[in-house]
N, C-alpha and C positions, 0 to 999 in steps of 0.2 A: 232485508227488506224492511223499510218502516214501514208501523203501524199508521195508519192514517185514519181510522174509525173515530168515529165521534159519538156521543155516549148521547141518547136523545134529552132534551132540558126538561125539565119540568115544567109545566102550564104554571103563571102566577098564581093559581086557586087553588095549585093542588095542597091535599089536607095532607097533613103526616099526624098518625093516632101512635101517643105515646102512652105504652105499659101503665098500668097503676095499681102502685103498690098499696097494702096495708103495712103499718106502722104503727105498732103500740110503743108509749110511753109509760115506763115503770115510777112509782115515787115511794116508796115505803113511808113511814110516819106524820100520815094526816094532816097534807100538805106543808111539809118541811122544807120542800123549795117547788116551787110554783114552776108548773111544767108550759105555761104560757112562751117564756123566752124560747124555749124548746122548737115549738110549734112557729115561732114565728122567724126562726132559723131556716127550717124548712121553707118557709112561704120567701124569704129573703134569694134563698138559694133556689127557686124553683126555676128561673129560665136556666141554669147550668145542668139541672137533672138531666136524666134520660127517660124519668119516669114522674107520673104527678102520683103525688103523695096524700095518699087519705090517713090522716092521725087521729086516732083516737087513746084521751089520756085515762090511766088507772092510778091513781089512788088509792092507798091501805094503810092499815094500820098495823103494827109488829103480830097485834093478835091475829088480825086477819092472813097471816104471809101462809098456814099453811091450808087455811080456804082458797087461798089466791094459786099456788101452786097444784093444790091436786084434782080442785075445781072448775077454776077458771082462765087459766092460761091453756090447759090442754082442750077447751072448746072452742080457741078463737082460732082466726086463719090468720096467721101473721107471716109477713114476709120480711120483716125489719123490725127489731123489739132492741128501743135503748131503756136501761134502767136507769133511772137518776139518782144519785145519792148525794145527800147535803151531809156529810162525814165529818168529824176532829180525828177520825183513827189516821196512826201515821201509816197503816198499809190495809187493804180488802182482801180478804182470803177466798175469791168467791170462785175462785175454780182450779182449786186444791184438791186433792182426792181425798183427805181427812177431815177438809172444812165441810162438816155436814150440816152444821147449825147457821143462823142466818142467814147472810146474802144469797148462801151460796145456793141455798133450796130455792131462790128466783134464777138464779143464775143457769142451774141447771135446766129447771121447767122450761125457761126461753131456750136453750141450748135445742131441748127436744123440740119444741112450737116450731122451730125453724129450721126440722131438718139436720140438726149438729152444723147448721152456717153460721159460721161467727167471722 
């Protein structure tokens, strides 16, 4: 027997309420690459999302990485956390289980801010 049911249309007015996320931006060394392109990536891509996107950027400094890790990444509610790094290293160790020193102490803090979602 075909199905001949017909799924009701939606009214032209009707609203659809899309999720919105939180989104931190990581930059370590005191603005070393400008998290603006970042941000306006987002804003580029936002009719494809599924979700609008509330970005807020962090800036630090080497000395501050582990203010920023034990501080202040485990107070915020994130639901999306990119780091950005402007690097010459030919590889990032930042989640290695013996890489404990740099990246990887952001690496990891975001790791937990979000649940272990990566």
């Amino acid at each position: 027997m075909e199905d001949k049911s017909v799924q009701p249309s939606r009214p032209r007015n009707f609203i659809t309420f899309r999720r919105t996320l939180r989104l931190h931006l990581f930059n370590c060394g005191r603005r070393t690459y400008e998290l603006d392109p970042v941000v306006d990536l987002f804003a580029a891509l936002n009719t494809k999302l599924d979700f609008d996107p509330v970005v807020e950027k962090h800036y630090f400094s080497l000395a501050e990485m582990s203010e920023m890790t034990t501080n202040v990444i485990p107070k915020l509610q994130v639901d999306m956390a990119f780091f950005v790094v402007h690097a010459h290293e030919s590889r990032l160790s930042i989640n290695e289980d013996n890489a404990g020193i740099g990246y990887a102490k952001i690496y990891r803090a975001l790791l937990a801010a979000t649940g272990e979602s990566v």
